[in-house]
C-alpha positions in Angstrom: 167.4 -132.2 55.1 165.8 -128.9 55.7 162.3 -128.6 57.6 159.8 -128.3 55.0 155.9 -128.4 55.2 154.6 -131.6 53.6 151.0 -132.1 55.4 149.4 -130.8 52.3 151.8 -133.5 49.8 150.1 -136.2 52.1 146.8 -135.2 52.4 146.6 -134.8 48.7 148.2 -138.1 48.4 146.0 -139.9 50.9 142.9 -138.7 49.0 143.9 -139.8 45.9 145.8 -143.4 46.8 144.3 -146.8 47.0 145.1 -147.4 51.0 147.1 -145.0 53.3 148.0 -145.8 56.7 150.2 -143.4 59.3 151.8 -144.0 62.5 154.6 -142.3 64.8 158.0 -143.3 64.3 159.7 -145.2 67.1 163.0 -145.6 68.4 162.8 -149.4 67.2 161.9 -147.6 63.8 164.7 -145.3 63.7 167.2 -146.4 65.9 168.9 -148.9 63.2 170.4 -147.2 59.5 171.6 -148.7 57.2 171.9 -152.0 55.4 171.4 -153.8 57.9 168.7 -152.1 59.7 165.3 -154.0 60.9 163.3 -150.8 59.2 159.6 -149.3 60.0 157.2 -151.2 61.6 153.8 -151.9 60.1 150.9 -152.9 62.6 148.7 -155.9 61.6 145.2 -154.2 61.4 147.1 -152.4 57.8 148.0 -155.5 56.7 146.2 -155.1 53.4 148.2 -152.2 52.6 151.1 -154.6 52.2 149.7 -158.0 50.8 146.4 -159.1 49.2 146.4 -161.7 52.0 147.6 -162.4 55.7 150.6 -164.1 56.4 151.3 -167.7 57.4 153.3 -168.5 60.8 156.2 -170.5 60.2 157.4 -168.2 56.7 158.7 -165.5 55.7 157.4 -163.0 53.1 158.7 -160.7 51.0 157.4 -158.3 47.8 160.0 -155.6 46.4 158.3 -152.5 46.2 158.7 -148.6 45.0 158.5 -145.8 47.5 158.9 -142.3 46.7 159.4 -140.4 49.7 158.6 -136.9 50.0 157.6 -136.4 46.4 161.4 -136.4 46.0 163.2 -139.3 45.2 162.5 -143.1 45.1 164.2 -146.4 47.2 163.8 -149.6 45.8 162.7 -151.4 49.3 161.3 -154.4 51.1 157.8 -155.5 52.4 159.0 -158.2 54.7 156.9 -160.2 57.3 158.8 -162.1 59.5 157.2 -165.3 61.1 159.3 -167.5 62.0 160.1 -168.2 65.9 159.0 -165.7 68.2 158.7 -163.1 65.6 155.3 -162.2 63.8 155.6 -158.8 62.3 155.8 -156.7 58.9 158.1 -153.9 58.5 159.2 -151.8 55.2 163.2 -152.8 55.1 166.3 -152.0 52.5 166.5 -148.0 52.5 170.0 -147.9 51.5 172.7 -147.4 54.0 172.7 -143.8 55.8 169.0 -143.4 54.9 168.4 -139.5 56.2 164.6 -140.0 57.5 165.3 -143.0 59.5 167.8 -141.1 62.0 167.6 -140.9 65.6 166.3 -137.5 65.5 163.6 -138.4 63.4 161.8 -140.0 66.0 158.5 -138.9 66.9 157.8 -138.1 63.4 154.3 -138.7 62.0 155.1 -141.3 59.0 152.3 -141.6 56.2 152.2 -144.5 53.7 150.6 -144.1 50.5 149.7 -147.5 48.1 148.8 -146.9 44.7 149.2 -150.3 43.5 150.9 -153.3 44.4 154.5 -152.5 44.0 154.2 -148.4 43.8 153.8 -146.3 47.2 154.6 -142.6 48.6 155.9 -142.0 51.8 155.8 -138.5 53.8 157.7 -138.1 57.2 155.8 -135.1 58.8 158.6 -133.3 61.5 157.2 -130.2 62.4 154.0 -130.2 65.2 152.0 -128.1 63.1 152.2 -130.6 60.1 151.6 -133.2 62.4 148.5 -131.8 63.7 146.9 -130.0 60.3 147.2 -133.5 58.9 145.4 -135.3 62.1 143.1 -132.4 62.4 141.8 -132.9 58.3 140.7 -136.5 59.3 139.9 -136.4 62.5 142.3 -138.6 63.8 143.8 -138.2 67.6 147.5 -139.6 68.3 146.0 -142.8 70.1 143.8 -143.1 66.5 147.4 -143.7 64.4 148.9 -146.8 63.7 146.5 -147.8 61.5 144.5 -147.3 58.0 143.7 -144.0 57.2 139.3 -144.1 57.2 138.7 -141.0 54.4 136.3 -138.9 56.4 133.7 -138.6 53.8 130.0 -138.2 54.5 127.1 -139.7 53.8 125.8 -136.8 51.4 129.0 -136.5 49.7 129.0 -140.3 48.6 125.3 -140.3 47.7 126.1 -136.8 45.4 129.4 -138.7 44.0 127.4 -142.0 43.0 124.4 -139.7 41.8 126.9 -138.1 39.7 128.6 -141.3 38.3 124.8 -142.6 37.2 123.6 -139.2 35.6 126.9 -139.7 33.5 126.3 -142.3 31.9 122.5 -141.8 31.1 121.7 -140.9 27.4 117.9 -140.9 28.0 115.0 -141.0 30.4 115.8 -144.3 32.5 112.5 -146.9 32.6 111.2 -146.8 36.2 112.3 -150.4 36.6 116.0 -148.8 36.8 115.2 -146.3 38.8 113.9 -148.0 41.5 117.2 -150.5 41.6 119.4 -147.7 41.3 117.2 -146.2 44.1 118.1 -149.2 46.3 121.6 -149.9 45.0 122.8 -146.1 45.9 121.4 -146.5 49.3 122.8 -150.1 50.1 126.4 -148.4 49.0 125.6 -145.3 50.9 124.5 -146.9 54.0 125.0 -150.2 53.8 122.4 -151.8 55.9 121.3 -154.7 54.2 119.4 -156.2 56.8 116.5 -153.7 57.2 114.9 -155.7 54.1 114.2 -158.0 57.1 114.3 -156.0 60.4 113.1 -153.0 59.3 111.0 -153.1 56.2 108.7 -150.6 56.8 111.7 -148.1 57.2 113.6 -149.2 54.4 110.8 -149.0 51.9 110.2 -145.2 52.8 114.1 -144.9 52.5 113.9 -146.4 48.9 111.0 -144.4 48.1 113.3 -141.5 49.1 116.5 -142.3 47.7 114.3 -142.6 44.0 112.5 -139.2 44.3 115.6 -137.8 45.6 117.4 -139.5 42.2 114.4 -138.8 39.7 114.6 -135.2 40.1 118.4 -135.1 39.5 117.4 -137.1 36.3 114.8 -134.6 35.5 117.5 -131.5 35.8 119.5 -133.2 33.8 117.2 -133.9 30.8 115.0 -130.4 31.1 116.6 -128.1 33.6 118.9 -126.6 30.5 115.5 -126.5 28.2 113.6 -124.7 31.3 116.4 -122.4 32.2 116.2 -120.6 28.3 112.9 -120.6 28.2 110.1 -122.1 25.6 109.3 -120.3 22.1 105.6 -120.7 22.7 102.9 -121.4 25.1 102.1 -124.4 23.6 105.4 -125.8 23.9 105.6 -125.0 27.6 102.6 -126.6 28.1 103.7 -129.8 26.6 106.6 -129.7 28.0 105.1 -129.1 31.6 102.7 -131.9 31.0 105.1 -134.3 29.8 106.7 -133.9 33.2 103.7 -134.0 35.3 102.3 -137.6 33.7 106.1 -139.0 34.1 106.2 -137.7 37.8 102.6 -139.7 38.3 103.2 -142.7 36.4 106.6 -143.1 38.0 105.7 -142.3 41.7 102.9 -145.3 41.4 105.3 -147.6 39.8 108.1 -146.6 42.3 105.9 -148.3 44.8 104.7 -151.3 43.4 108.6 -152.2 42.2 110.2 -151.5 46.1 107.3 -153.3 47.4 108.2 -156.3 44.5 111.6 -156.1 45.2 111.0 -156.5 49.5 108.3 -158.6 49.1 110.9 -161.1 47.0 113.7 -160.6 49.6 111.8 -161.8 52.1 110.8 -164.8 50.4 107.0 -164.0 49.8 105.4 -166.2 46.7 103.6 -164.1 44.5 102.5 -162.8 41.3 101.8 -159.2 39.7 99.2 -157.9 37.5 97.2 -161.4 37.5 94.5 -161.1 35.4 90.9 -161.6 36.7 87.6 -161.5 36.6 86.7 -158.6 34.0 89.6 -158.1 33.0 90.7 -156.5 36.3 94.3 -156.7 37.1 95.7 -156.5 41.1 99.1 -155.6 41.6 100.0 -158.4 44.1 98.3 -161.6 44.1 99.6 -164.3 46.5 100.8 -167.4 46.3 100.3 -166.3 42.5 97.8 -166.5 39.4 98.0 -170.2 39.2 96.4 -170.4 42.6 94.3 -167.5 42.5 92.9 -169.3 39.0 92.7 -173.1 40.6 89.2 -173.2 41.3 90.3 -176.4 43.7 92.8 -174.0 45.7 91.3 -172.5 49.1 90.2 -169.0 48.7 90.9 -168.3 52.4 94.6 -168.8 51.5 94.7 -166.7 48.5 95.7 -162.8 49.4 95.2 -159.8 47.4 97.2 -156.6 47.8 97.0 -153.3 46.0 99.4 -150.6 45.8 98.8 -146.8 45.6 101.0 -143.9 47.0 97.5 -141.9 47.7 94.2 -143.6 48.1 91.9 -141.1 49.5 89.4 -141.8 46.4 91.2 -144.2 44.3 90.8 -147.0 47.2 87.4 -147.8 45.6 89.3 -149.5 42.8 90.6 -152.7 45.2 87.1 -153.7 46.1 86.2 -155.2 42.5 89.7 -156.7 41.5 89.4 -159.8 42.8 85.9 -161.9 43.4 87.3 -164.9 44.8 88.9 -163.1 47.7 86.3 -161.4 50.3 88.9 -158.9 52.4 90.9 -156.7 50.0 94.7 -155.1 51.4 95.6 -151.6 50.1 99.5 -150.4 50.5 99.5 -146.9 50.6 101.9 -143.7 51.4 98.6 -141.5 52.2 99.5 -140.2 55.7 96.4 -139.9 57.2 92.8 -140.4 56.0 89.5 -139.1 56.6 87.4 -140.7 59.6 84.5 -141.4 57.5 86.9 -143.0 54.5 88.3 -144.9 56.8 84.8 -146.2 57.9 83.7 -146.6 54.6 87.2 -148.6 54.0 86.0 -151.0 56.9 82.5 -151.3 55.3 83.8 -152.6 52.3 86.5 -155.0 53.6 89.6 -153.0 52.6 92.3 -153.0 55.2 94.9 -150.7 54.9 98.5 -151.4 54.7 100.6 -148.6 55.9 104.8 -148.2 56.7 104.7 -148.3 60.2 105.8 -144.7 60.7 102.7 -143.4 59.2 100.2 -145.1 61.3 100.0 -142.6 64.0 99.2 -140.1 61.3 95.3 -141.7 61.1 93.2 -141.4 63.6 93.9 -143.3 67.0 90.3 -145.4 66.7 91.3 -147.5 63.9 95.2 -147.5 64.0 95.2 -151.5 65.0 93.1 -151.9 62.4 95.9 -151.1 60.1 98.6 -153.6 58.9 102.4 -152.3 59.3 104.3 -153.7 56.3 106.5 -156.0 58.7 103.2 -157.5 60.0 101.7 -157.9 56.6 104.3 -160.0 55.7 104.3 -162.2 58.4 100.3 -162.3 57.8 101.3 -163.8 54.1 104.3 -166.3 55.0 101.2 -167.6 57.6 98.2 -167.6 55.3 100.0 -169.6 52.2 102.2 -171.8 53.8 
């Protein structure tokens, strides 16, 4: 068989297939043809490239499988694991005698398995060193990285923009902010996956869900007015309304974008609490804790009841807090605001509001009153102590 370049065959391959995995052939790979050869070697970190599930010591294994090997022709072959005795392996067997890319002078090559499904793979022996290296090179891989699953070098961005892409597809109108903000948080769990920063890091991970849904909104926005914008409005009065219709939705949904991230964390971390309790006058909080039944239990202690609001800017809507709640004397506001005047903030005080503030925004206000200020992490211990 002639040298041909097949780097780009596997790369293409690799990008597209379920699993890939690549190693180096060795003489123990290539040194037996035939029928009754021992065949390739698979290591057991790719084991999942050959069975849905590990082998058992003491057994044998064996699935029949299709390889087509470079994008030529197909064998009918062998996954086989051998575990009985001494032996605990997993090799690809039954080429057919003579097989041509399992020769002696074969060895060295760069080997590249591709699974599409269970019983369907591709196979690419890369010979020549400037294959070998433009497929290494395109992800990342050094020669001591081989012998193992292929990672798909893909960044962050590019998976955010792919699942941002997915979501805007299926999306027929405006999505409620309810599923924004859990799309918010399930793009950046899939993105990131860091899970435990509902607990370790709260403060952080609210500002990177607050993020992650502004980021997403105005993709959402392009996709419902960018076309409108781009040819223009037939009047003034239609530009208007259309510029005004965007404006309210951008305020209503950056206040309710806080107020459902801080529901969703507060839940996580296994807070009790209600939202938008009605009280006196009518007035309506957006966190009440342990709940309404308490807050309206004339029996229950008011020192234990805790009242939170929650606004992405405060510098004059703050005031609102101080009347929403007549049982409870000191009033907590969650805001976004980075930084606030001295004399609001001494105002604030005056009036028994205490701010609560993610923790990376703190050294934004002024240094006087900065341990004044709840971080979120800190709030939340405050509440599991004060209701227990």
């Amino acid at each position: 068989m002639g040298h041909i370049s097949y780097s780009r065959q596997a790369i293409e391959a690799v990008n597209k297939g379920k699993r890939a995995y690549c190693k180096f052939l060795s003489a123990n790979d290539t040194g037996l043809t035939g029928g009754h050869q021992s065949g390739i070697y698979i290591a057991k970190n790719a084991i999942s490239i050959l069975f849905d599930t590990p082998c058992v010591r003491g057994e044998n294994k064996k699935k029949n499988v299709k390889i087509k090997w470079q994008d030529d022709f197909t064998t009918e072959s062998v996954i086989t694991y051998y575990g009985h005795g001494s032996r605990n392996e997993y090799r690809i067997t039954k080429f057919g005698r003579g097989f041509e890319l399992l020769n002696h002078e074969h060895t060295g090559d760069l080997f590249v398995l591709v699974q599409w499904d269970a019983q369907d793979y591709s196979a690419y022996e890369l010979s020549q060193e400037d294959d070998i290296n433009a497929f290494l090179d395109y992800y990342g891989l050094g020669p001591a990285e081989t012998n193992s699953l292929i990672t798909l070098a893909r960044t962050d961005e590019q998976r955010k923009n792919d699942i941002f892409k997915e979501f805007l597809s299926g999306l027929t109108k405006f999505p409620v902010s309810e599923i924004m903000s859990e799309e918010a948080r399930n793009i950046y769990e899939a993105v990131y996956d860091h899970e435990e920063n509902i607990w370790k890091k709260p403060d952080e991970q609210l500002l990177a869900w607050i993020n992650m849904e502004y980021e997403l909104f105005r993709n959402v926005e392009d996709k419902f007015f960018g076309a409108y914008i781009k040819n223009g409005f037939p009047t003034m009065q239609d530009f208007i309304e259309t510029a005004n219709s965007v404006l309210n939705r951008r305020k209503s949904r950056a206040g309710k974008s806080l107020e459902h991230q801080l529901s969703y964390l507060f839940t996580r971390n296994h807070l009790i609490f209600d939202e938008q309790v009605r009280t006196e006058q009518n007035k309506k909080p957006d966190f009440v804790f342990p709940g309404k039944d308490a807050y309206h239990d004339l029996s229950y202690d008011a020192s234990k009841l805790i009242v939170l609001g929650a606004k992405t800017t405060c510098k004059d809507r703050w005031r609102q807090v101080v009347t929403e709640a007549d049982r409870v004397n000191i009033k907590y506001l969650c805001t976004l605001q980075r930084g606030i005047t001295v004399q609001q903030l001494k105002e604030m005080q005056s009036e028994r509001v205490v701010l609560v503030v993610p923790r990376p925004y703190i050294n934004e206000y002024p240094p006087e009153f900065r341990d004044s200020i709840f971080d979120l992490k800190t709030f939340m211990q405050f509440v599991h102590e004060k209701t227990q």
